[in-house]
Every structure is written in C-alpha cells, then in structure tokens.
C-alpha positions in Angstrom: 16.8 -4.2 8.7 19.7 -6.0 9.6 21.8 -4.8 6.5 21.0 -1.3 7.7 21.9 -2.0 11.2 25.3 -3.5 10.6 25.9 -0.1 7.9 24.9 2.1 10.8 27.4 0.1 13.2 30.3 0.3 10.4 30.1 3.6 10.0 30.0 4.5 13.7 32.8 2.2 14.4 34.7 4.1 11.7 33.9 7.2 13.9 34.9 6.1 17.0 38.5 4.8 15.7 39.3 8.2 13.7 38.3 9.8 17.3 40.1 7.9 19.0 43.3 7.8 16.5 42.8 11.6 17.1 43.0 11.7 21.1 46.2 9.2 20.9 48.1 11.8 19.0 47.3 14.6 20.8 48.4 12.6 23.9 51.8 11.6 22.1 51.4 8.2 22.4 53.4 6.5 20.3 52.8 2.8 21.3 49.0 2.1 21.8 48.0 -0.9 23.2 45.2 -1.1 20.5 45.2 0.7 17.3 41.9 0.3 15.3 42.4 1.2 11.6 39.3 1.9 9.1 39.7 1.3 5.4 36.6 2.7 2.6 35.8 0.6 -0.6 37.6 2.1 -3.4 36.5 -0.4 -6.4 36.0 -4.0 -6.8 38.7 -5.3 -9.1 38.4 -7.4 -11.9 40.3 -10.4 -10.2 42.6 -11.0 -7.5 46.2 -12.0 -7.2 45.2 -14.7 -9.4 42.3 -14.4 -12.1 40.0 -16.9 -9.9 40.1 -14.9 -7.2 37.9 -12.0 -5.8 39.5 -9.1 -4.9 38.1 -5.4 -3.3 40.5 -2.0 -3.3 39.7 -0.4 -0.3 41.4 3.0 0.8 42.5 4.8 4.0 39.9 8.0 4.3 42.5 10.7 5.0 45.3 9.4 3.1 47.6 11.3 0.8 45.8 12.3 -2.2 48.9 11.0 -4.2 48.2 7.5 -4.4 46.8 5.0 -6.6 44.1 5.0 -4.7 43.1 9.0 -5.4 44.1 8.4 -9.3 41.2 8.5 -12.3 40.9 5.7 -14.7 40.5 7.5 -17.7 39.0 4.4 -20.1 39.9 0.4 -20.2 38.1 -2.3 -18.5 38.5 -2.4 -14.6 41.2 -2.9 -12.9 42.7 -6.2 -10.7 45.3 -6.8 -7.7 48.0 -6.9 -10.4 47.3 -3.7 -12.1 47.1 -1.8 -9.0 50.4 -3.6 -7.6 52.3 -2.0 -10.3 50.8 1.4 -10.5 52.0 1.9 -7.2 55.0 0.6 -7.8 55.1 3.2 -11.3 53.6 6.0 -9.0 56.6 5.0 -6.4 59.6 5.7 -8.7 58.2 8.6 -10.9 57.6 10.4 -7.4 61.4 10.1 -7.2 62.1 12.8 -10.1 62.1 16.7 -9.7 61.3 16.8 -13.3 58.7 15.2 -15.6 59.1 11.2 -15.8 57.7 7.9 -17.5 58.1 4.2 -16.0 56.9 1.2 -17.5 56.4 -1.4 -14.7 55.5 -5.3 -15.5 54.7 -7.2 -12.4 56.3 -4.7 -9.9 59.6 -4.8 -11.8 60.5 -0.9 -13.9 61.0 -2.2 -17.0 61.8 1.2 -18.4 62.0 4.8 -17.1 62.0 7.9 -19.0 63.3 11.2 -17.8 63.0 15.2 -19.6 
C-alpha cells in the first residue's frame, strides 16, 4: 500500500508543478519565488561517473525530442553516465552543421568531426 501511495503522490505532484509551471508563464513571470521541476526515469545505466557507482537517466517530460534522451539504442549492452555525457556532447556539435556530419567524442572531448 504504501508503494502505491507514494506512486499516486509522485505522480500528482508531477501534475501540480506542470500546472503550475503553466500559470507562471501565462502570467509572465520571469522570477518565481519557487520553481518545482519534474524529471521521468529514462533508463538505469550500467554505472555512474565511476563504474562503482549507481546511476539513473531521467528525462524532462516535454522536452525537445532532439536529445539524447529521445534517441534509440539500436544494439550494445546498456548504457552509463559516461556514455551519455558524450553523446550529448556528439549530438551538441553535429546539431551545428546544415549538412550531414560525423563526430567521434571520447570523454566529452571531439576527437574527430566529419562533414559532406
């Protein structure tokens, strides 16, 4: 019972904050004096930062659907912190080009881009 009840109080708390995200644009405020943020589980990852760590991927609900965290992992074993850090950081620069382009990206660092 009490893993349902704190599920049902997440996800109305989740609710509540995207209503009331909603109202304080509408009003134009720009400066809230609380701004609640919600986050959905994406994927666990295979490790944090560091191999011995745990580590969760959790995504904004109504973000921009070109992001890592919108983007199909077509085969390998699952992903960790690392992996994800430069992904973005690949997504990042290719989003750069008009035209079709590669980047190879080791530990946030382009190691190699690739345009044509």
């Amino acid at each position: 019972k009490r893993k349902l009840a704190a599920k049902v109080f997440r996800h109305t708390a989740a609710y509540d904050a995207l209503i009331s995200n909603y109202l304080t644009e509408q009003m134009g405020e720009e400066s809230p004096e609380t701004l609640t943020v919600t986050f959905e589980k994406n994927q666990d990852l295979r490790y944090g930062e560091n191999p011995h760590q745990k580590a969760t991927f959790y995504k904004a609900p109504f973000a921009a659907t070109s992001s890592v965290a919108y983007a199909e992992q077509l085969h390998g074993k699952e992903l960790s912190y690392n992996n994800i850090n430069d992904a973005d950081a690949a997504l990042s620069i290719v989003k750069e080009f008009t035209e079709p382009a590669v980047v190879a990206v080791k530990h946030m660092n382009p190691c190699g881009v690739g345009v044509g």
